[in-house]
C-alpha positions, 0 to 999 in steps of 0.5 A: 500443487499449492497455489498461492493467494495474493492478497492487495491491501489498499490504502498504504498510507491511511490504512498503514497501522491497519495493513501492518497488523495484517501482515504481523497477523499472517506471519505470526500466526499463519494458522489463523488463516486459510493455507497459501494466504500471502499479501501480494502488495499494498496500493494507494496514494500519498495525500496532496499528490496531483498524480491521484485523480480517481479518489479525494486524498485530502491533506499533505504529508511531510517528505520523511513520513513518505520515506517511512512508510515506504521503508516500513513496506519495504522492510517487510518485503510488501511491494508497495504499488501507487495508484495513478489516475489523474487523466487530467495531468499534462506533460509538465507535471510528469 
Protein backbone atom coordinates (compact mmCIF):
# COMPACT_ATOMS: atom_id res chain seq x y z
CA UNK A 1 0.00 0.00 0.00
CA UNK A 2 1.52 3.43 -0.64
CA UNK A 3 0.34 5.71 1.57
CA UNK A 4 0.90 9.25 0.73
CA UNK A 5 2.40 12.00 3.27
CA UNK A 6 1.12 15.45 2.85
CA UNK A 7 3.17 18.00 3.58
CA UNK A 8 1.37 22.07 5.00
CA UNK A 9 3.70 24.64 4.13
CA UNK A 10 3.17 27.55 6.16
CA UNK A 11 3.42 31.14 5.28
CA UNK A 12 2.21 31.31 1.43
CA UNK A 13 3.11 34.56 1.05
CA UNK A 14 6.33 35.45 3.32
CA UNK A 15 7.56 32.15 2.55
CA UNK A 16 6.16 32.11 -1.19
CA UNK A 17 10.18 31.92 -2.86
CA UNK A 18 11.02 29.44 0.05
CA UNK A 19 7.61 27.00 -0.77
CA UNK A 20 8.14 27.37 -4.34
CA UNK A 21 11.43 25.97 -4.19
CA UNK A 22 10.24 23.15 -2.38
CA UNK A 23 7.68 22.14 -4.48
CA UNK A 24 10.15 22.63 -7.73
CA UNK A 25 12.72 20.40 -5.34
CA UNK A 26 10.07 17.48 -4.85
CA UNK A 27 9.10 17.36 -8.45
CA UNK A 28 12.35 17.86 -10.04
CA UNK A 29 14.01 15.61 -8.09
CA UNK A 30 11.67 13.22 -5.92
CA UNK A 31 14.72 11.04 -5.52
CA UNK A 32 15.91 13.33 -3.09
CA UNK A 33 13.03 12.75 -0.68
CA UNK A 34 11.64 10.10 1.22
CA UNK A 35 8.89 7.84 -1.22
CA UNK A 36 5.08 9.47 -1.15
CA UNK A 37 6.52 12.70 0.12
CA UNK A 38 3.67 15.33 -1.36
CA UNK A 39 2.92 19.23 -0.38
CA UNK A 40 -0.81 18.80 0.71
CA UNK A 41 -1.21 22.71 0.60
CA UNK A 42 0.30 26.07 1.90
CA UNK A 43 -1.39 28.01 4.85
CA UNK A 44 -1.41 31.82 6.03
CA UNK A 45 -2.43 35.09 5.56
CA UNK A 46 -2.04 38.11 3.38
CA UNK A 47 -0.34 41.30 5.52
CA UNK A 48 -3.24 44.08 6.80
CA UNK A 49 -6.01 41.44 6.72
CA UNK A 50 -8.35 42.31 9.80
CA UNK A 51 -9.44 38.49 9.30
CA UNK A 52 -5.81 36.98 10.81
CA UNK A 53 -6.00 37.57 14.44
CA UNK A 54 -3.69 34.86 15.76
CA UNK A 55 -0.09 36.27 14.53
CA UNK A 56 1.16 40.05 13.60
CA UNK A 57 1.13 40.00 9.83
CA UNK A 58 2.62 43.59 9.57
CA UNK A 59 2.33 45.71 6.18
CA UNK A 60 -0.26 45.79 3.05
CA UNK A 61 -0.11 44.08 -0.03
CA UNK A 62 -1.42 45.47 -3.50
CA UNK A 63 -4.42 43.61 -5.15
CA UNK A 64 -2.26 42.21 -7.94
CA UNK A 65 0.21 40.62 -6.01
CA UNK A 66 -2.65 38.84 -3.91
CA UNK A 67 -3.80 37.40 -7.29
CA UNK A 68 -0.21 36.13 -8.29
CA UNK A 69 0.62 34.22 -5.53
CA UNK A 70 -2.73 32.71 -5.68
CA UNK A 71 -2.14 32.07 -9.23
CA UNK A 72 1.25 31.09 -8.76
CA UNK A 73 -0.04 28.14 -6.00
CA UNK A 74 -2.71 27.41 -8.40
CA UNK A 75 -0.70 26.75 -11.44
CA UNK A 76 1.11 24.17 -9.34
CA UNK A 77 -1.81 22.60 -8.27
CA UNK A 78 -0.80 23.51 -4.26
CA UNK A 79 -4.34 24.48 -2.42
CA UNK A 80 -3.59 27.24 -1.02
CA UNK A 81 -5.68 27.38 2.76
CA UNK A 82 -6.06 30.89 4.85
CA UNK A 83 -5.96 31.06 8.20
CA UNK A 84 -8.53 32.90 9.82
CA UNK A 85 -8.50 33.60 13.44
CA UNK A 86 -9.35 37.09 14.50
CA UNK A 87 -12.52 36.08 17.10
CA UNK A 88 -12.85 39.55 17.59
CA UNK A 89 -14.47 40.50 14.25
CA UNK A 90 -17.97 41.32 14.21
CA UNK A 91 -20.81 40.43 11.70
CA UNK A 92 -20.04 43.52 9.61
CA UNK A 93 -16.52 42.64 8.70
CA UNK A 94 -17.71 39.28 7.14
Amino acid sequence: MNKKIYWHLPGFCFFRSLNLITIDLLKEFPEKFRDNYQVGSVYGTFPGAIWNGGRAVFGLIPKHEIENTLKLYNSEGIPVRFTWTNSLLEEKHL
